[in-house]
N, C-alpha and C positions, 0 to 999 in steps of 0.2 A: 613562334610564327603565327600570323594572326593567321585565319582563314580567309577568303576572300567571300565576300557576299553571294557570289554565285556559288560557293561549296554549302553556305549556311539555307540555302533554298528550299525550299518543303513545299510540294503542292498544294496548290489553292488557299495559300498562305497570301494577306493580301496585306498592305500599309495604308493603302490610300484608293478611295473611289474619284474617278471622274463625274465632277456632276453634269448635270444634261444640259444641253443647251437653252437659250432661248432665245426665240424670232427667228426671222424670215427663212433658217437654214436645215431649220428642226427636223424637217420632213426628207430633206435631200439625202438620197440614197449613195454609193459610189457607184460607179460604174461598172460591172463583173473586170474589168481587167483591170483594176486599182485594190482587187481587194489579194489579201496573200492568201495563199494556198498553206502555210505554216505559220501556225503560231511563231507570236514572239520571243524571241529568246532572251527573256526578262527574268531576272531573280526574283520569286516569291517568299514573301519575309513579311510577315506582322509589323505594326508600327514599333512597337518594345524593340523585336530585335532588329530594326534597322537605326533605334536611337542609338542602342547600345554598341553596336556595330560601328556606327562612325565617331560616338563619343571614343570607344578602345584605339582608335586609328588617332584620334585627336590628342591620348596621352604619350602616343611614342613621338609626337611632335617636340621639339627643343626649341623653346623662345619665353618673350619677357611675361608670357602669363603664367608661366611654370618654373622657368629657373633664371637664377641672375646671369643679364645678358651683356657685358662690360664691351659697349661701343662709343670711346670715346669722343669721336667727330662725328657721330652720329646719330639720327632718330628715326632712324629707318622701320626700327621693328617696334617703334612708341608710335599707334596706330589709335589716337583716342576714338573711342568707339563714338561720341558725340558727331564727332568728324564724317564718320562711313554713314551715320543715319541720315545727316543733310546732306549727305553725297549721292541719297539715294532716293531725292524727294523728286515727285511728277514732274516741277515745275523745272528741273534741272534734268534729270534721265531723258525728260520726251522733248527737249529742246533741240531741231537742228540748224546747225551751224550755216546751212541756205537763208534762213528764217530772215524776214527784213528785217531792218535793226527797230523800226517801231515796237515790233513784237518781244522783242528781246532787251527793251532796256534796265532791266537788274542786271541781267549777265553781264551787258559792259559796263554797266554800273563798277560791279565787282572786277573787272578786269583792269578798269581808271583805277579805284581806290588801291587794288591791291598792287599796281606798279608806284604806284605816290609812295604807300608802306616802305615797299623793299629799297626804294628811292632815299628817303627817310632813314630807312635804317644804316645804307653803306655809304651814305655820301654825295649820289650820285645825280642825275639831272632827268635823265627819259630810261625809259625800257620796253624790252620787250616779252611776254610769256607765253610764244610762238614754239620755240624749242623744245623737242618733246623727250629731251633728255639731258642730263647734265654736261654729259660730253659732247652733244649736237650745240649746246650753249655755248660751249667752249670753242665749238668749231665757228660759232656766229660769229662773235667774238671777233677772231685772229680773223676770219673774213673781212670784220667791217674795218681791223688794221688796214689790211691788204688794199682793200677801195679808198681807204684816204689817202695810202700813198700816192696811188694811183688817180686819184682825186687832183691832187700837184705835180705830177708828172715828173714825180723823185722813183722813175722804175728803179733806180741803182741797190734801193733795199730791199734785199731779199735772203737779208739774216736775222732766223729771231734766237733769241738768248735764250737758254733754259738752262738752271741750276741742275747740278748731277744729281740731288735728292728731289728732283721732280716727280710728281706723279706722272704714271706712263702715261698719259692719255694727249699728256704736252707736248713732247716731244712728236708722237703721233697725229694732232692736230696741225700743229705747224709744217709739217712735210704736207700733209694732204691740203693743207691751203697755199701748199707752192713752194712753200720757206724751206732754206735751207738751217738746221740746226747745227747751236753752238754751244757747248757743253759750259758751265762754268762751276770754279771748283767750288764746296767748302771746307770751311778754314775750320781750326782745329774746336772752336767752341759751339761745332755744327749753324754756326752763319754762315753767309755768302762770301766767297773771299773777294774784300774790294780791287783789291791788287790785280786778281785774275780778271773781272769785270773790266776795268779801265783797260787791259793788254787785249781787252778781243768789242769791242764797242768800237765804230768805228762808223764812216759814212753810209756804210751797208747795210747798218743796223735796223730792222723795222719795228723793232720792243724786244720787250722781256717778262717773260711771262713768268709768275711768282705766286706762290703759296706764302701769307701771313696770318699767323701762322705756319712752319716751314712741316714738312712730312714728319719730321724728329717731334715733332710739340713744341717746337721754340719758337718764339714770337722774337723777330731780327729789330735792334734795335738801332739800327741802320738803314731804315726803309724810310727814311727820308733823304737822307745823302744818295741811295739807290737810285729812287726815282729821280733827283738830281741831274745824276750821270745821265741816263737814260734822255730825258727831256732835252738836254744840253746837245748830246748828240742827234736830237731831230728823232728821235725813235718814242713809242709808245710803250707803258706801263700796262699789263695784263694783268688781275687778280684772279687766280684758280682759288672759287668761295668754298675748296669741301671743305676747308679749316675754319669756314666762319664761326660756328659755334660760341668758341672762348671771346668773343671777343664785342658780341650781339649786344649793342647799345653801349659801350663801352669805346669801343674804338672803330672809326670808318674808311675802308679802303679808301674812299673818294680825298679822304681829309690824310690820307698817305701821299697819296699822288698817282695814285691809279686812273687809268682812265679809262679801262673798259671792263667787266669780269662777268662772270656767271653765275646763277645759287642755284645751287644742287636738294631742290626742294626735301627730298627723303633726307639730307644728312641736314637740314638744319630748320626744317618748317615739320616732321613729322608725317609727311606720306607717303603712302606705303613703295615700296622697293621689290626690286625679286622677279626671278620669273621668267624674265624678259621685258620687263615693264608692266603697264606703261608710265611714261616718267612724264620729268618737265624740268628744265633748267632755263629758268627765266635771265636774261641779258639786261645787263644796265650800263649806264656807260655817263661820260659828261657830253657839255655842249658841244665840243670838238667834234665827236661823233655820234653825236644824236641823227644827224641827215644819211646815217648809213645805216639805220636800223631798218629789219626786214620789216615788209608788209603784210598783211595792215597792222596800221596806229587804230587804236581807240580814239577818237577825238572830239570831246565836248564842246559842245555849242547852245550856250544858255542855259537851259533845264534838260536838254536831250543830248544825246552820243551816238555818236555815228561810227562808219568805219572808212577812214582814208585807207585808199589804196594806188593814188596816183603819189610818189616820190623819185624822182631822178635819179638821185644819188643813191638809195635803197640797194642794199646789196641783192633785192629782190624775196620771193617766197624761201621758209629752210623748214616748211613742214606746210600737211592740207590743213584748211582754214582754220582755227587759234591756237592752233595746240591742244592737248590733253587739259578739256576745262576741267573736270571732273575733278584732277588733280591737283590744280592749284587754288581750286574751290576749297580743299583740305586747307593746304598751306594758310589761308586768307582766314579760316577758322580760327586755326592753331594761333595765329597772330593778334586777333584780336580777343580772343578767350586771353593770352598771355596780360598783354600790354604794352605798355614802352618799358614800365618797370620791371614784372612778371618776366618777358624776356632778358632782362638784363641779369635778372635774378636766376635764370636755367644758365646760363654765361658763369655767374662767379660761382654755382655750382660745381659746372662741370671741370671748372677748371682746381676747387678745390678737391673736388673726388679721386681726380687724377696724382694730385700732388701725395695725397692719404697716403694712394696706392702706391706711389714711384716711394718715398717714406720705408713703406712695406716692406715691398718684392726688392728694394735695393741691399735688404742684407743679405737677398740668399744670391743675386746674380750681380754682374757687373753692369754698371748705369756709363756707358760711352760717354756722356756729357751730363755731367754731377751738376745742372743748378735748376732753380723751378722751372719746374714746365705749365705747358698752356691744359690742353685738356688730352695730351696722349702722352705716351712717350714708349724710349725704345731703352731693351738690357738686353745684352747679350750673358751668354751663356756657358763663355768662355773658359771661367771658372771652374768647372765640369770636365772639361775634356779631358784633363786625365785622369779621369775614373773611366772613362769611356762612353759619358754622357753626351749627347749631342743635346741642343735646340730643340729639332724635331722628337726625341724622346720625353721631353717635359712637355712641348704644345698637345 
């Protein structure tokens, strides 16, 4: 058990002096009833033992600069330090977000370029990087479904689709944007069963929201007949981006038939996660519904950028003024350090790593669905039980 800093304390033991001021304040005294009558209640500790004190605390820490951190569909805790230095430069910490946009034209600078990017990468047409999480993304998202119906005055839809291998956060997104949820099966080779789709699609349909990448690591090889269905019946295509990973320059939701989705900056651009934030899950979407993206647009005009904030259709604000720039200032780094290639190339990585692995750990457990995967995948444990092994005794 370490000690805590306050046990390691020794009088008049010191780490650091305040140096003194200068100008106009030098002189200024406090007032007797501003000053304390007790000393501080401060740990005294030398600069050695207060290095050494938070280095010891820094090795009981578990993460990717000490031990192998195996996250498939994600780069959460791949934090390049390059990253955090320009995150931490004047010209960006001291900027605020009131500031007229004269004064601030890199920022939107960087907030055009890096919607074009993400644009660029998934397929897609406009965006937005207002959302200050992947799941507030997601809630954009299914919102700006909900305003185009309502846009046509088709209130009748108020069912959205969700696979039974959904991440929770869909099924929970679409109830709190109104929708009523509908379960759909999968079929034995962990795809979506078409069968089930086509028996619950129906005039009340408002989309369907989809991971391709599916939560198993299988990329569905039916996500063009999917979307099909979907369109056919008057309903929208949803892409839930935390499986984008495997697939980064390679394959684009938009060129699936998606028409609206979200990226979960930490699991696929490398910023940092945890905590409670803070995040960013940037919105992109096609023409369809480009006029239901929140406000403000970044919007160029000649050599300058401004910020629109008059749009009718706008499903309105879904965070205080741009989001978490700090954040996807990261991501915009991590992107163009990459490349078009560079990225493509972390893609057929991760998705060979995975398979190494699934290769591996498939002789000692049971693999539910025996063929390649993308960059995750799932073994039960099955195998085991009767020795009286569970799951939870191997994790």
């Amino acid at each position: 058990m370490t000690r805590t800093i306050f046990e390691k304390s020794q009088n008049k033991q010191r780490a650091y002096s305040i140096p003194k001021g200068d100008g106009e304040f030098n002189n200024i005294a406090p007032t007797s009833g501003l000053i304390r009558e007790e000393e501080l209640n401060l740990p005294e500790v030398s600069e050695l033992d207060l290095t050494r004190h938070f280095c010891e605390l820094s090795h009981k820490n578990r993460g990717i600069d000490n031990i192998f951190y195996p996250l498939g569909s994600c780069t959460m805790k791949l934090n390049p330090r390059v990253n955090e230095l320009c995150a931490s430069m004047p010209g960006f910490t001291r900027t605020h977000p009131l500031a007229p946009c004269s004064t601030v034209q890199g920022n939107l600078q960087l907030i055009d370029e890096l919607i074009k990017m993400l644009c660029e990468i998934c397929g897609m047409t406009a965006g937005t990087l207002t959302p200050n999480a992947g799941a507030q993304g997601e809630f954009t998202g299914v919102m700006m479904i909900a305003a185009y119906h309502q846009s046509r005055g088709d209130e009748k839809r108020t069912e959205m689709l969700i696979p039974d291998n959904a991440h929770g956060t869909n099924p929970a997104t679409a109830m709190m944007s109104g929708f009523t949820t509908i379960s759909i099966k999968t079929n034995s080779v962990g795809d979506m069963d078409i069968d089930d789709l086509k028996a619950h699609v129906s005039e009340r349909t408002a989309g369907l929201m989809l991971t391709n990448p599916n939560t198993l690591g299988l990329f569905s090889p039916k996500i063009e007949e999917i979307a099909d269905i979907i369109h056919k019946s008057g309903g929208l295509l949803y892409y839930d981006g935390a499986n984008l990973n495997p697939i980064l320059n390679i394959a684009r939701p938009g060129d699936m038939g998606f028409d609206v989705m979200h990226i979960n900056l930490h699991k696929t651009f490398s910023t940092p996660h945890g905590g409670g934030g803070p995040g960013s899950g940037p919105v992109l979407c096609n023409d369809k519904l480009k006029p239901f993206l929140p406000t403000p647009i970044v919007v160029r005009e000649g050599n300058a950028y401004r910020l629109q904030w008059n749009n009718d259709k706008s499903i309105g604000h879904v965070s205080t003024f741009h989001g978490n720039f700090l954040i996807y200032l990261r991501a915009y780094l991590y992107a163009k350090l990459h490349g078009h290639y560079g990225l493509r190339h972390l893609a057929e990585i991760a998705v060979l790593n995975a398979n190494y692995l699934n290769a591996r750990i498939g002789k000692l457990f049971t693999i539910p669905y025996p063929q390649p995967c993308m960059h995750e995948f799932v073994v039960q444990a099955d195998n085991y039980l009767d020795k009286g092994i569970r799951a939870n005794d191997i994790a």
